[in-house]
C-alpha positions as CSV (number, residue, x, y, z in Angstrom):
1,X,100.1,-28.4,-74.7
2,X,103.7,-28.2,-74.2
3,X,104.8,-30.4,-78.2
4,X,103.2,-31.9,-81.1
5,X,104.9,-34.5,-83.0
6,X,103.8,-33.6,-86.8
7,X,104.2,-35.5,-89.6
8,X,105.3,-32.2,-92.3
9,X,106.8,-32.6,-95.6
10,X,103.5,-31.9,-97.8
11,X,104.3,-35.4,-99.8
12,X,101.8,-35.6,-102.5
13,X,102.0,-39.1,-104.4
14,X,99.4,-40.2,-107.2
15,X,99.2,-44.1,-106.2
16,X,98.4,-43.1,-103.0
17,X,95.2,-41.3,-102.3
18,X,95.4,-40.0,-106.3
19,X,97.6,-36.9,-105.2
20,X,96.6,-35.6,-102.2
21,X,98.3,-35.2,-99.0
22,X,99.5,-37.9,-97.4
23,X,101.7,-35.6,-94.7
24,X,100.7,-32.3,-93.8
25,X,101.9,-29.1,-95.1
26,X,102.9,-26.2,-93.2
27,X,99.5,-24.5,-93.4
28,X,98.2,-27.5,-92.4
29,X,100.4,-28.2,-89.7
30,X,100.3,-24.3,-88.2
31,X,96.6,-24.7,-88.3
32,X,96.7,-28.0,-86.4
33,X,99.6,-26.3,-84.3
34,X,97.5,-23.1,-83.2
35,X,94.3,-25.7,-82.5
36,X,96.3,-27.8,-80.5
37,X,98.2,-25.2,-78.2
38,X,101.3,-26.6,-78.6
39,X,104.4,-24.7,-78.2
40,X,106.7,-26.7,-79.7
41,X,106.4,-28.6,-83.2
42,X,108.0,-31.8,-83.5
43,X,108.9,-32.3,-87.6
44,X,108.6,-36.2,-88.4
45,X,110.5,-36.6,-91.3
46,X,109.7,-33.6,-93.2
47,X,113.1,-33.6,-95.2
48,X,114.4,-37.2,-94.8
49,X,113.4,-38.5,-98.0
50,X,113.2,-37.5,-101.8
51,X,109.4,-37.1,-102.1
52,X,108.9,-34.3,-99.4
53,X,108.2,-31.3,-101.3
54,X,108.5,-29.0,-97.7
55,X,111.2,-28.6,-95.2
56,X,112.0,-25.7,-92.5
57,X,113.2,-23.0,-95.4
58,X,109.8,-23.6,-97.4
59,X,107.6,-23.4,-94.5
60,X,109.6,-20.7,-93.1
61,X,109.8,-18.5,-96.4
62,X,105.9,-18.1,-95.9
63,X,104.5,-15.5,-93.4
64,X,101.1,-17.2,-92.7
65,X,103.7,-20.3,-91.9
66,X,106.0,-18.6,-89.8
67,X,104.4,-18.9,-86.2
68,X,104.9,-22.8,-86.9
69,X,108.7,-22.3,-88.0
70,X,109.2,-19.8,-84.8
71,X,107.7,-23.3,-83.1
72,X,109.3,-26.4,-84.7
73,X,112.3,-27.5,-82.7
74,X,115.6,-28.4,-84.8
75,X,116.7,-31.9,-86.0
């Protein structure tokens, strides 16, 4: 697979879904990343909005993460 678009940020809200993720977080995402083939990553708004608790640095800073940030294409 050439890209996946991936909806990152690790958002975590309590009225919705009583905390648990409601957009992946880098593990999550490298996971799906390395399942699906892809080359690329795609972010979808992973550092658009207040609530995201992940961006590039976070996911980056983490060596089990850092095949996905070596993958996600810039903004």
């Amino acid at each position: 697979m050439g890209a996946a678009p991936l909806h990152l940020g690790a958002v975590r809200i309590e009225a919705f879904g009583g905390g648990e993720l409601i957009a992946m977080d880098g593990a999550r995402a490298a996971s799906l990343s390395r399942s699906l083939g892809a080359r690329r990553a795609i972010p979808v708004h992973y550092d658009s909005w207040g609530h995201f608790t992940e961006g590039h640095e976070q996911i980056a800073a983490r060596p089990t993460e850092a095949v996905l940030a070596n993958r996600l294409l810039d903004r």
